[in-house]
N, CA, C and O atoms as a GROMACS GRO file, in nm:
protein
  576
    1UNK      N    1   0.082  -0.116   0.000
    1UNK     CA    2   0.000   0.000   0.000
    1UNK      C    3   0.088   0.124   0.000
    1UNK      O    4   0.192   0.124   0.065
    2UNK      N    5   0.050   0.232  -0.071
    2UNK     CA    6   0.124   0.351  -0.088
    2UNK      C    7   0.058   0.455   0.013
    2UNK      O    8  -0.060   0.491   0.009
    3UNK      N    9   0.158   0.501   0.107
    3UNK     CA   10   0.115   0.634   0.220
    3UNK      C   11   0.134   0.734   0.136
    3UNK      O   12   0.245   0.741   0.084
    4UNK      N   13   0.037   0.832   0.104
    4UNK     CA   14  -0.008   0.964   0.094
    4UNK      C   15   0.071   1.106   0.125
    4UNK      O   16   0.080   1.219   0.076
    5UNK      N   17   0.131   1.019   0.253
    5UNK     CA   18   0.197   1.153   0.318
    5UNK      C   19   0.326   1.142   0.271
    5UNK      O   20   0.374   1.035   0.236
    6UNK      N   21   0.416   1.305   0.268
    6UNK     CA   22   0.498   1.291   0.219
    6UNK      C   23   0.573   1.267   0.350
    6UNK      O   24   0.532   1.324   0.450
    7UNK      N   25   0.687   1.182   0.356
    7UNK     CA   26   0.777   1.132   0.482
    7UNK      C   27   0.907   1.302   0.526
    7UNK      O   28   0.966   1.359   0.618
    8UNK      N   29   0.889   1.305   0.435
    8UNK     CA   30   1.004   1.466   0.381
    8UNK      C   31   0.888   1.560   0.467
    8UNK      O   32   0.944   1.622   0.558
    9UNK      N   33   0.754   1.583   0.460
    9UNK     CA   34   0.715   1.665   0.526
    9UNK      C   35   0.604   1.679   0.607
    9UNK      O   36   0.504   1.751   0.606
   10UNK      N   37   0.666   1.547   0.713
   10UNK     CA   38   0.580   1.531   0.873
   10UNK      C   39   0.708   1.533   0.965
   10UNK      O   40   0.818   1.568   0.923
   11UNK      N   41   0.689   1.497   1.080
   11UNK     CA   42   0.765   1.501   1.181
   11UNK      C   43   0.708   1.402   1.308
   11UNK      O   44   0.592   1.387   1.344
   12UNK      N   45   0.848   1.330   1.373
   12UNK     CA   46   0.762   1.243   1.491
   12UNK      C   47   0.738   1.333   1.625
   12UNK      O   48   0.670   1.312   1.726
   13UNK      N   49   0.820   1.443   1.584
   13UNK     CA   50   0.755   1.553   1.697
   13UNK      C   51   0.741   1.675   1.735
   13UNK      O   52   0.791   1.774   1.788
   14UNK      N   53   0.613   1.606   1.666
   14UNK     CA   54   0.492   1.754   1.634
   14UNK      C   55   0.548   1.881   1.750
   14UNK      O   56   0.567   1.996   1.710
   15UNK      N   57   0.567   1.845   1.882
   15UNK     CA   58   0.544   1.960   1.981
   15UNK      C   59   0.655   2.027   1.958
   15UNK      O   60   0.656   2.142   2.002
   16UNK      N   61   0.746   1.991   1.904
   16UNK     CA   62   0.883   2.061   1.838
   16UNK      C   63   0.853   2.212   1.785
   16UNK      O   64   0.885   2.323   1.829
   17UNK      N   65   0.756   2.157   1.640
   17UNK     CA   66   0.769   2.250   1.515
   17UNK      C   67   0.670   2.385   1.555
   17UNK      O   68   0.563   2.403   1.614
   18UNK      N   69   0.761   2.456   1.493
   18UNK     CA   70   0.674   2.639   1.541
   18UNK      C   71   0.571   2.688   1.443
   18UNK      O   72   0.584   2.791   1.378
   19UNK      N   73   0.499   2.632   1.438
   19UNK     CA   74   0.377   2.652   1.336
   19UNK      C   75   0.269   2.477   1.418
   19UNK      O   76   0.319   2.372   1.461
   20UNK      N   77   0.157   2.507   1.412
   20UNK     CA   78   0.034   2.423   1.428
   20UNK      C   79   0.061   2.304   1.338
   20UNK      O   80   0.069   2.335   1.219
   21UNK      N   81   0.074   2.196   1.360
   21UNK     CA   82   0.054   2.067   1.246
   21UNK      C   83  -0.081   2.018   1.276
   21UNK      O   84  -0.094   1.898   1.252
   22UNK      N   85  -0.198   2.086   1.328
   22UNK     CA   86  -0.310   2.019   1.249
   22UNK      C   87  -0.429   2.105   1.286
   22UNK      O   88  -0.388   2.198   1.355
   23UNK      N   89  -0.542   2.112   1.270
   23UNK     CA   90  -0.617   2.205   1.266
   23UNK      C   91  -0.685   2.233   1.430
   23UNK      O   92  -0.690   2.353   1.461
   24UNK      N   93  -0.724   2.158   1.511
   24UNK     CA   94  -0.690   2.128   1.660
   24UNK      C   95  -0.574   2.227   1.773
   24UNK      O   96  -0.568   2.272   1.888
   25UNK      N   97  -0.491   2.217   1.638
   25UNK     CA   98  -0.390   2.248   1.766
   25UNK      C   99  -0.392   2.429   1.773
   25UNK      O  100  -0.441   2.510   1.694
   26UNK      N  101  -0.298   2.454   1.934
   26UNK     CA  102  -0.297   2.602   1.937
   26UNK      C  103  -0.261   2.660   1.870
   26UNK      O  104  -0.197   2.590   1.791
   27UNK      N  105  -0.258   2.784   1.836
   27UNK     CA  106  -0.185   2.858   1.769
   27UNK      C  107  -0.045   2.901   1.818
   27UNK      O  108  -0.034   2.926   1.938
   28UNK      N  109   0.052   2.912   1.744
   28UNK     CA  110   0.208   2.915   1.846
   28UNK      C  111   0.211   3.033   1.743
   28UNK      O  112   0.190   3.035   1.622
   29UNK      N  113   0.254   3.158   1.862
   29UNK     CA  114   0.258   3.275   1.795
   29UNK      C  115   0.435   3.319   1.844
   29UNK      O  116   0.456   3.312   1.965
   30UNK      N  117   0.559   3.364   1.751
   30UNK     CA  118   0.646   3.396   1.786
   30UNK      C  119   0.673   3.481   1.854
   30UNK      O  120   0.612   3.585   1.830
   31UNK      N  121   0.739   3.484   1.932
   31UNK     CA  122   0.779   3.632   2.009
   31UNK      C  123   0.871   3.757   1.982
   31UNK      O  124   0.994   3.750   1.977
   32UNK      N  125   0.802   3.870   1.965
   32UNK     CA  126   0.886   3.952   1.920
   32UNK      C  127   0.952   3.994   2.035
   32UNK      O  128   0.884   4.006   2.138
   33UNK      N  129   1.139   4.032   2.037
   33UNK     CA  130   1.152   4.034   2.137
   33UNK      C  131   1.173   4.213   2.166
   33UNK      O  132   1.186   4.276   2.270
   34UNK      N  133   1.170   4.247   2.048
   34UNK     CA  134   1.130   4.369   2.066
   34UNK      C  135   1.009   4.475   2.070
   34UNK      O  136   1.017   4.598   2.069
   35UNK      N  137   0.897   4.396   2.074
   35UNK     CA  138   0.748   4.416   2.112
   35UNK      C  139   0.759   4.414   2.238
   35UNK      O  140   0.752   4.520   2.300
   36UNK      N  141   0.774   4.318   2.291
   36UNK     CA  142   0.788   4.262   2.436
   36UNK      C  143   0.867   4.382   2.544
   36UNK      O  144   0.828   4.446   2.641
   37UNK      N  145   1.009   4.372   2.465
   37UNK     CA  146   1.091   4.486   2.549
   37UNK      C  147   1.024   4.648   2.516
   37UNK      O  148   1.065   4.750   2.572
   38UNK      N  149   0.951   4.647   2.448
   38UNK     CA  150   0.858   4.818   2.399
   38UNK      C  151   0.751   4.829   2.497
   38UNK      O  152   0.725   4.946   2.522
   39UNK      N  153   0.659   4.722   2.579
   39UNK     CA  154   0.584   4.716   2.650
   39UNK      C  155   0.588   4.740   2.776
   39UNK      O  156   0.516   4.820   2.836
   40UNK      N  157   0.689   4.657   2.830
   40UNK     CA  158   0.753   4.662   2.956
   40UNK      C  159   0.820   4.812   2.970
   40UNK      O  160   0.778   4.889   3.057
   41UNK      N  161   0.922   4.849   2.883
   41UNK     CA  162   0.945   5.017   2.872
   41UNK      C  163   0.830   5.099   2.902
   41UNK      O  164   0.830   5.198   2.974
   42UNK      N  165   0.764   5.065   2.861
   42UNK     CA  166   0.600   5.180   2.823
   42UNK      C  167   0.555   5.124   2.955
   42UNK      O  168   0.494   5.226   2.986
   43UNK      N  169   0.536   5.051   3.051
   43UNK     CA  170   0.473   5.012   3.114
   43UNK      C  171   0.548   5.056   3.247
   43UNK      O  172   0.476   5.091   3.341
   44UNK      N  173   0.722   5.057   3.269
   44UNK     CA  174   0.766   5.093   3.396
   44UNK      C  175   0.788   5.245   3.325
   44UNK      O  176   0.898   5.249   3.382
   45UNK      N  177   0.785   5.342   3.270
   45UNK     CA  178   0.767   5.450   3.263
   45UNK      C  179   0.650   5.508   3.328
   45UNK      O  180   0.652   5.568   3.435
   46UNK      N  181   0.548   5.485   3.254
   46UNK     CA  182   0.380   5.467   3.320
   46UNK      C  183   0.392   5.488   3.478
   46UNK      O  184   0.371   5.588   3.546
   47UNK      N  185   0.435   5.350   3.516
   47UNK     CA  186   0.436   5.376   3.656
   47UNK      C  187   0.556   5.458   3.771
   47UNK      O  188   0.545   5.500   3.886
   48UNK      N  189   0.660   5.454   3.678
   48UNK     CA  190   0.773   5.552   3.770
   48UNK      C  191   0.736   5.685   3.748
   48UNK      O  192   0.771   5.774   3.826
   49UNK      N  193   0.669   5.708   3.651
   49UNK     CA  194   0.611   5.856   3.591
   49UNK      C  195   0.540   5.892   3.692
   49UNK      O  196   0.557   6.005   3.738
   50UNK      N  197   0.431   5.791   3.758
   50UNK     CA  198   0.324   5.836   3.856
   50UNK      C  199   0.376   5.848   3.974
   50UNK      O  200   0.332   5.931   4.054
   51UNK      N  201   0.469   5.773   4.000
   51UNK     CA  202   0.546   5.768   4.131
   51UNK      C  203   0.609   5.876   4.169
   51UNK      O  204   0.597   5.924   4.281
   52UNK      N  205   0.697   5.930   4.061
   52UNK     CA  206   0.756   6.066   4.028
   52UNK      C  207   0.685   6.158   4.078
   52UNK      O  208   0.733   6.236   4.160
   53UNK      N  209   0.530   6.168   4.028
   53UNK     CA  210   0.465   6.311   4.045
   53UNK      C  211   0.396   6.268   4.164
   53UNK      O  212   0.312   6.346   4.210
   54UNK      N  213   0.420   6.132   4.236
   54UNK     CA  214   0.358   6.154   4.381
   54UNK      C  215   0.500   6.206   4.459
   54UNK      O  216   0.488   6.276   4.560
   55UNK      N  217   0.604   6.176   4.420
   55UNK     CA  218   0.666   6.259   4.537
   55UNK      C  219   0.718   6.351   4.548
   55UNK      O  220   0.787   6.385   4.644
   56UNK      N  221   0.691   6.422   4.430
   56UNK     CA  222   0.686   6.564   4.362
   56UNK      C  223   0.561   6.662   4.458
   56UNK      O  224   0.561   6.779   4.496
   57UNK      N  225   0.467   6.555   4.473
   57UNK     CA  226   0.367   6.589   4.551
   57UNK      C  227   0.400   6.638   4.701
   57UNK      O  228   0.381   6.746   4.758
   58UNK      N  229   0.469   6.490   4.753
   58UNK     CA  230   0.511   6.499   4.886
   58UNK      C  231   0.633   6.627   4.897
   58UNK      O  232   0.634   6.717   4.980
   59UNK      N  233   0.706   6.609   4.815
   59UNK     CA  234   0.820   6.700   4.900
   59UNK      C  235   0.753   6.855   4.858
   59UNK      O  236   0.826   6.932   4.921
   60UNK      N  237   0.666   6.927   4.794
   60UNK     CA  238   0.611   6.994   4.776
   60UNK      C  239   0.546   7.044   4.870
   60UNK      O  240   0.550   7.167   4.879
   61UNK      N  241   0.451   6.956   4.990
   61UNK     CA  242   0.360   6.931   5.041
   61UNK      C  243   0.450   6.987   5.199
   61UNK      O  244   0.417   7.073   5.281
   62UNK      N  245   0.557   6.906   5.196
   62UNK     CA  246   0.690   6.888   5.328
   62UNK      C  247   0.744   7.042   5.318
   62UNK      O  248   0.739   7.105   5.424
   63UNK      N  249   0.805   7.124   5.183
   63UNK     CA  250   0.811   7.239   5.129
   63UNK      C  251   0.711   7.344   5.250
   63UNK      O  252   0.742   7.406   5.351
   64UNK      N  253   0.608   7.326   5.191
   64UNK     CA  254   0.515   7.424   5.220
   64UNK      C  255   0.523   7.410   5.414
   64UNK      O  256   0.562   7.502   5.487
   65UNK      N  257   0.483   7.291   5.457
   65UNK     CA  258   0.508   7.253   5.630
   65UNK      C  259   0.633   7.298   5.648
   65UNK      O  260   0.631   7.394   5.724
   66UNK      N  261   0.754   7.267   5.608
   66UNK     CA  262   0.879   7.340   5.612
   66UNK      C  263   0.906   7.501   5.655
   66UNK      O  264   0.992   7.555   5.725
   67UNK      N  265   0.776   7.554   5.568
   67UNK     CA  266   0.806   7.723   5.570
   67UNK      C  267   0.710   7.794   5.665
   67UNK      O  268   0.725   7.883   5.748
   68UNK      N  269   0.579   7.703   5.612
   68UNK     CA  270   0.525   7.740   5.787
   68UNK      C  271   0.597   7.729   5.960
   68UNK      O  272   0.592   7.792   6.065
   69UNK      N  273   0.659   7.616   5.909
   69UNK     CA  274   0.710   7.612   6.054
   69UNK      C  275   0.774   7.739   6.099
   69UNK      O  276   0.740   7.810   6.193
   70UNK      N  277   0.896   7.759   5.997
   70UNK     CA  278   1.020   7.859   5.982
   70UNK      C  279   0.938   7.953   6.033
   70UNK      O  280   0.985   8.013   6.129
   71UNK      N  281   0.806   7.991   5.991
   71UNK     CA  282   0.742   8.145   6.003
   71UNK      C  283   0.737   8.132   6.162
   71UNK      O  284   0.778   8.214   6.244
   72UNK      N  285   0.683   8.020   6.183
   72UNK     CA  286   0.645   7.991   6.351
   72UNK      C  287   0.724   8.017   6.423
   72UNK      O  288   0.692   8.089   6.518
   73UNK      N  289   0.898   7.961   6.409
   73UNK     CA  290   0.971   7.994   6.472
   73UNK      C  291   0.998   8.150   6.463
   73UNK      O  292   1.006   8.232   6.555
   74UNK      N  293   1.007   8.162   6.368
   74UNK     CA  294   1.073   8.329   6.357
   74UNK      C  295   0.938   8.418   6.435
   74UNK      O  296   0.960   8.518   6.504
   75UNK      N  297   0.825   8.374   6.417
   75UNK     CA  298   0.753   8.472   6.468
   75UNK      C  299   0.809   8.434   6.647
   75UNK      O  300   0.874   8.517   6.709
   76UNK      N  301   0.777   8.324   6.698
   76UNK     CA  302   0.809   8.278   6.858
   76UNK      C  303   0.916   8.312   6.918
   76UNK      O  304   0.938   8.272   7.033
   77UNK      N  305   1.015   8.406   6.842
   77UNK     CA  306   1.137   8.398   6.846
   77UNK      C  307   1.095   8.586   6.914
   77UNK      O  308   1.128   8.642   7.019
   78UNK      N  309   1.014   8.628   6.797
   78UNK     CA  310   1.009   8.784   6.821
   78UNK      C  311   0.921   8.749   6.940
   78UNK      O  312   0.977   8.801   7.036
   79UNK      N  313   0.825   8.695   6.977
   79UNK     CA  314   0.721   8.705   7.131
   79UNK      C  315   0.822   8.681   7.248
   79UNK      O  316   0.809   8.733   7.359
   80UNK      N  317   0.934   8.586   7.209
   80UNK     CA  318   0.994   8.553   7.321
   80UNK      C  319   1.118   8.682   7.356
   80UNK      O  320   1.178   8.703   7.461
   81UNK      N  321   1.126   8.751   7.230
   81UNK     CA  322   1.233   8.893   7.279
   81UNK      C  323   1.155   9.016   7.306
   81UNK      O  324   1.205   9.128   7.318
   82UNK      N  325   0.986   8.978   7.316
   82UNK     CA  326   0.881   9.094   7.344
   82UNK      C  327   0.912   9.095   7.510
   82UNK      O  328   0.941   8.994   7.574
   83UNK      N  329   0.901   9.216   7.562
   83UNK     CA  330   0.874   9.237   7.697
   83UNK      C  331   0.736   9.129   7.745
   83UNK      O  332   0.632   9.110   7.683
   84UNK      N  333   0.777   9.074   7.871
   84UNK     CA  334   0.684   9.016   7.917
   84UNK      C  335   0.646   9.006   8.099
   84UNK      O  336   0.714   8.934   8.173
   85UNK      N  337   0.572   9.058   8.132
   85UNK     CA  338   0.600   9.047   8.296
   85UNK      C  339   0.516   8.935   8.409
   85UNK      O  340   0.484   8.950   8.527
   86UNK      N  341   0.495   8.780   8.277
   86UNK     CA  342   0.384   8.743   8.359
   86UNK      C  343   0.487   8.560   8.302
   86UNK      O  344   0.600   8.557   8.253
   87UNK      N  345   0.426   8.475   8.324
   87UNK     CA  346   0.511   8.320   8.290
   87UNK      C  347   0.364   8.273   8.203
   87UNK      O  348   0.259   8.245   8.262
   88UNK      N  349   0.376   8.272   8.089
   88UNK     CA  350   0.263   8.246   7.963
   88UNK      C  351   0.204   8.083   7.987
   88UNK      O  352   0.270   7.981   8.006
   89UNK      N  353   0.059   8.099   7.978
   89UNK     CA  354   0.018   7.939   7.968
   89UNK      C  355   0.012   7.868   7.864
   89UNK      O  356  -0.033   7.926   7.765
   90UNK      N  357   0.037   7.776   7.853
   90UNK     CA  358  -0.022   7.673   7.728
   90UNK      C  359  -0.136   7.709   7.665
   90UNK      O  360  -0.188   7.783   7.749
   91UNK      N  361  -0.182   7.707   7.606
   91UNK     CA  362  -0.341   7.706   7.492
   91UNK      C  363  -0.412   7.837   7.545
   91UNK      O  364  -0.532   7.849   7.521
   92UNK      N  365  -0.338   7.949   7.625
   92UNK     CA  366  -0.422   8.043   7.689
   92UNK      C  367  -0.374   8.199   7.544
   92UNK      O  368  -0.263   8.206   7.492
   93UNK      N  369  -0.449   8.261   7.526
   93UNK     CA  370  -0.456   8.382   7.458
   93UNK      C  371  -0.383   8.501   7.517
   93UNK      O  372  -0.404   8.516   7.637
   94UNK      N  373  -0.316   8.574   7.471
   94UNK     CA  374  -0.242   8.692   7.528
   94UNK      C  375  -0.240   8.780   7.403
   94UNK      O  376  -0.290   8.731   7.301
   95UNK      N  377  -0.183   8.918   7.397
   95UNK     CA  378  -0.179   9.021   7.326
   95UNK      C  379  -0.054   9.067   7.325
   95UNK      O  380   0.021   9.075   7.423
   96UNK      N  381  -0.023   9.108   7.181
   96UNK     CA  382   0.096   9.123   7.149
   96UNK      C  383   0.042   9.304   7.073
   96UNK      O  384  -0.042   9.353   6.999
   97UNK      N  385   0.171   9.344   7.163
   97UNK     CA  386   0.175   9.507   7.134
   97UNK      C  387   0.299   9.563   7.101
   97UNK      O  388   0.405   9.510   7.134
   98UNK      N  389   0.289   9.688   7.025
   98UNK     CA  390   0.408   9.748   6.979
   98UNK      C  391   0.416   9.881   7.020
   98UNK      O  392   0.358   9.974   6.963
   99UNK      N  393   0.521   9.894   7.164
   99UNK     CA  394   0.566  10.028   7.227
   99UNK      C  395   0.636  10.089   7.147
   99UNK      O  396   0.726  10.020   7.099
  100UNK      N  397   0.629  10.232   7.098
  100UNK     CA  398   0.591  10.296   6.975
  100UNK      C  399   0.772  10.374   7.056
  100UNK      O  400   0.881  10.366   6.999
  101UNK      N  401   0.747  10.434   7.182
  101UNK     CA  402   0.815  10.517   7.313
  101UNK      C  403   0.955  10.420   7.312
  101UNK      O  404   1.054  10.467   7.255
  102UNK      N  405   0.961  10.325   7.356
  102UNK     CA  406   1.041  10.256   7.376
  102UNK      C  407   1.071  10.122   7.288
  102UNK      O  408   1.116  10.014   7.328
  103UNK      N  409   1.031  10.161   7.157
  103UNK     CA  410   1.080  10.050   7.039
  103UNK      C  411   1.097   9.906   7.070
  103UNK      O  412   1.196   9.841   7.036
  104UNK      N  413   0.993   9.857   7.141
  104UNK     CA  414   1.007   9.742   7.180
  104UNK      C  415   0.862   9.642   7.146
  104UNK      O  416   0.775   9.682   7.068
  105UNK      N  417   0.854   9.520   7.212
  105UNK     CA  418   0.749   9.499   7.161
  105UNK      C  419   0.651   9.400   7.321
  105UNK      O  420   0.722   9.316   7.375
  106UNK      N  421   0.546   9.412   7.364
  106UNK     CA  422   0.506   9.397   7.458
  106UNK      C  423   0.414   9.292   7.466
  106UNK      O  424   0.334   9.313   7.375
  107UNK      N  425   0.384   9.196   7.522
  107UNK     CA  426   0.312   9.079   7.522
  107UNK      C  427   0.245   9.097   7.696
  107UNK      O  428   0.300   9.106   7.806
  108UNK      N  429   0.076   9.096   7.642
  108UNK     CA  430  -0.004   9.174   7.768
  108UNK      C  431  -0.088   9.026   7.780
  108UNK      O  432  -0.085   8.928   7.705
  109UNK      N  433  -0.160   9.050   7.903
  109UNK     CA  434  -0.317   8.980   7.882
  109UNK      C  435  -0.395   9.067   7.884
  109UNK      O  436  -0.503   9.009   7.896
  110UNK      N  437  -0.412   9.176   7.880
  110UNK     CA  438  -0.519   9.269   7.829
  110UNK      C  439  -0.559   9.309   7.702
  110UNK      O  440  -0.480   9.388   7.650
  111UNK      N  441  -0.667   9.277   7.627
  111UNK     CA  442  -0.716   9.274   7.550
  111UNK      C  443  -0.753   9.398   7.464
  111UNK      O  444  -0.829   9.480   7.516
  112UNK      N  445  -0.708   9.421   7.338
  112UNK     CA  446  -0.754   9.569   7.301
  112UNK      C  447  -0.866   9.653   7.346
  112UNK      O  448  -0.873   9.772   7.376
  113UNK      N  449  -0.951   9.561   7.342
  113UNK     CA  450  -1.098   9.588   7.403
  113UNK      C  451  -1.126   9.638   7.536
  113UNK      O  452  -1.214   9.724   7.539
  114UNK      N  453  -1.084   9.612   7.625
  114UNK     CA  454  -1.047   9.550   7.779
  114UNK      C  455  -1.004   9.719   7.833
  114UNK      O  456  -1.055   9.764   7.936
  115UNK      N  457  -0.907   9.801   7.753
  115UNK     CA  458  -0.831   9.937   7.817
  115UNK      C  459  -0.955  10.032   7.813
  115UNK      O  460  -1.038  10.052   7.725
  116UNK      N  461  -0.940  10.082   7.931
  116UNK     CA  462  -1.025  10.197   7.934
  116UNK      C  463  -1.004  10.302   7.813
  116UNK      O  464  -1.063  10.328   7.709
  117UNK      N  465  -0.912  10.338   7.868
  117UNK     CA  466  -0.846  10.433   7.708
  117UNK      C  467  -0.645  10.378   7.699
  117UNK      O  468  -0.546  10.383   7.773
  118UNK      N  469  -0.678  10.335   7.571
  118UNK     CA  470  -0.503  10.253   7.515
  118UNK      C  471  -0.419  10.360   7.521
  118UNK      O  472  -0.454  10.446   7.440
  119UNK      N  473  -0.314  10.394   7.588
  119UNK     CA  474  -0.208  10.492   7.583
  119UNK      C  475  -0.192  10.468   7.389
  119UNK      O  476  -0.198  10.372   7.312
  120UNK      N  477  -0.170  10.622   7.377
  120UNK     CA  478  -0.148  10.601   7.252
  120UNK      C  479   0.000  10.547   7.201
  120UNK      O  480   0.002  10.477   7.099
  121UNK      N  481   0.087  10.568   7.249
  121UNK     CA  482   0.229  10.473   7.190
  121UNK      C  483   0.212  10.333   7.192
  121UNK      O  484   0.308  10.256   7.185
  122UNK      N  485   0.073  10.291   7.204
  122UNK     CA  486   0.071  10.146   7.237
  122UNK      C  487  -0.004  10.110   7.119
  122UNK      O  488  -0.116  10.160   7.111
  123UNK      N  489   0.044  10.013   6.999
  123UNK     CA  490  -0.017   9.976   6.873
  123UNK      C  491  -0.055   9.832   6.897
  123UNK      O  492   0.044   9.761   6.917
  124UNK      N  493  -0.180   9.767   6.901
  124UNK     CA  494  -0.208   9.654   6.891
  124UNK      C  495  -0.151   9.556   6.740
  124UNK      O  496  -0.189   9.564   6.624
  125UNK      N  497  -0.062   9.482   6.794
  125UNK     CA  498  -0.060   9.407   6.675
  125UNK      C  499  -0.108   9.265   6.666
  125UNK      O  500  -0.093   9.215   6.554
  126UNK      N  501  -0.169   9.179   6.771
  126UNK     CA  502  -0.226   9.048   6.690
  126UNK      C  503  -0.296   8.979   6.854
  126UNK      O  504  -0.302   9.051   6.953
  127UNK      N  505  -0.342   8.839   6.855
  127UNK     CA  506  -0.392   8.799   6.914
  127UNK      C  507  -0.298   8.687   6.928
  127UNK      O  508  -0.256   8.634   6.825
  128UNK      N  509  -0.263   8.649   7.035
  128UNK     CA  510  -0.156   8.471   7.047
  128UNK      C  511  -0.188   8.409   7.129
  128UNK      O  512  -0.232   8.438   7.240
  129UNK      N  513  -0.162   8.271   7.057
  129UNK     CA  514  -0.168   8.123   7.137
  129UNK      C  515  -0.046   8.044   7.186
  129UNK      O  516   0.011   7.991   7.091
  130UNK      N  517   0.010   8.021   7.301
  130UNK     CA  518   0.096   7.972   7.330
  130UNK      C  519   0.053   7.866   7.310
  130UNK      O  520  -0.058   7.830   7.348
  131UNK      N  521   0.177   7.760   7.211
  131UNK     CA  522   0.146   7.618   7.162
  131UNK      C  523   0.159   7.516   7.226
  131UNK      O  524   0.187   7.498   7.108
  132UNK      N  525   0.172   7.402   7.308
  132UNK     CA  526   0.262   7.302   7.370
  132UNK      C  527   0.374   7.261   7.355
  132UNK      O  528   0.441   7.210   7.444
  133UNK      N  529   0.420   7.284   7.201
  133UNK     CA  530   0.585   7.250   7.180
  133UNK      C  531   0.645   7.421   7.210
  133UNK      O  532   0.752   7.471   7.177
  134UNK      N  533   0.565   7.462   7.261
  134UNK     CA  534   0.642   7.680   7.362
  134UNK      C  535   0.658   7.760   7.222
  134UNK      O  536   0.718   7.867   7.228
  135UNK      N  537   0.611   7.719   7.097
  135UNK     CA  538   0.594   7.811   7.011
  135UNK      C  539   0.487   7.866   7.006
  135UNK      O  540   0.405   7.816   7.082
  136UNK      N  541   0.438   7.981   6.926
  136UNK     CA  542   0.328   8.064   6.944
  136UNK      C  543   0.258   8.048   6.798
  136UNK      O  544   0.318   7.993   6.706
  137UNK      N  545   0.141   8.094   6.785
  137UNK     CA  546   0.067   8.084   6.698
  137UNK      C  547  -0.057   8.184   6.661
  137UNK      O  548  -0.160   8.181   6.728
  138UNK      N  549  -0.041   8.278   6.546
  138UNK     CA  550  -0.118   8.370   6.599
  138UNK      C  551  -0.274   8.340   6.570
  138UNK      O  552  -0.298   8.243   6.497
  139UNK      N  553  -0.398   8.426   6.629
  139UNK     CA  554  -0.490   8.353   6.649
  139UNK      C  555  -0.586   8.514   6.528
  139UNK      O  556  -0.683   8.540   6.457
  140UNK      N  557  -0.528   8.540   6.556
  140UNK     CA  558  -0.632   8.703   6.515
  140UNK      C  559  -0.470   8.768   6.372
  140UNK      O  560  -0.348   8.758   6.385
  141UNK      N  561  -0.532   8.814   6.285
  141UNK     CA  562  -0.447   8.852   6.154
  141UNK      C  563  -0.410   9.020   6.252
  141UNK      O  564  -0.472   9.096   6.326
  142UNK      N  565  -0.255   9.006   6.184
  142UNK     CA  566  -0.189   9.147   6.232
  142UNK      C  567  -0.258   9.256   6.138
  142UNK      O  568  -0.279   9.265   6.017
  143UNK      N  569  -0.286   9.347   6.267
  143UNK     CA  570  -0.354   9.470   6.205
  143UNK      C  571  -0.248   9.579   6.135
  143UNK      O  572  -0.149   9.617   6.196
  144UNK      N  573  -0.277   9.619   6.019
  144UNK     CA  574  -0.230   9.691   5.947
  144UNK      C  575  -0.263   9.860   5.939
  144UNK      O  576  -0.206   9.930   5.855
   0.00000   0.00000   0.00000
């Protein structure tokens, strides 16, 4: 009996050859290896990109807390070289004044409101909170 098939073009193993030998089987698709490496590029860009602009975010964020603080100190710095004749409480309100006479600067508990009549060399400038870490914080915007 004569076989059909040509012997020149089968194989005893099929799972070898890179192409499908019969209609059943998967499809075996080659790999480009430069598709592959274009994806993965595009793909850790993508995400270091986002990562990037989150901590672009953060130190931005640290920036801004950074300069507030600075203000805090520098302002706590001037209350603490203000005249003062009393030992300041924690979370309690006091008044910060500017002796006009003696170029200095005065930290009261009397309240603008509070003086019968304000000597005039005496300029109200703000409202303060002594903080728990002994920095100050002002509570009322400096009058202009």
């Amino acid at each position: 009996m004569n076989n059909p098939i040509d012997k020149d073009k089968t194989t005893e193993k099929p799972g070898l050859i890179d192409f499908p030998h019969h209609i059943g089987s998967a499809p075996i698709i080659k790999n480009d290896p430069a598709l592959i490496k274009n994806k993965a590029m595009s793909a850790m860009i993508e995400q270091t990109n986002a990562q990037w602009q989150q901590i672009q975010q953060q130190l931005e964020l640290l920036k801004q807390q950074a300069e507030k603080l600075k203000k805090r100190i520098e302002f706590s710095e001037k209350i603490y070289n203000a005249q003062m004749s009393f030992e300041p409480v924690i979370g309690h309100h006091y008044y910060l004044y500017y002796n006009s006479q003696k170029n200095i600067h005065v930290l009261m508990m009397i309240r603008p409101d509070e003086w019968r009549t304000m000597p005039s060399y005496l300029i109200f400038e703000c409202c303060v909170k002594l903080l728990a870490d002994h920095t100050w914080d002002i509570v009322e915007p400096i009058n202009t």
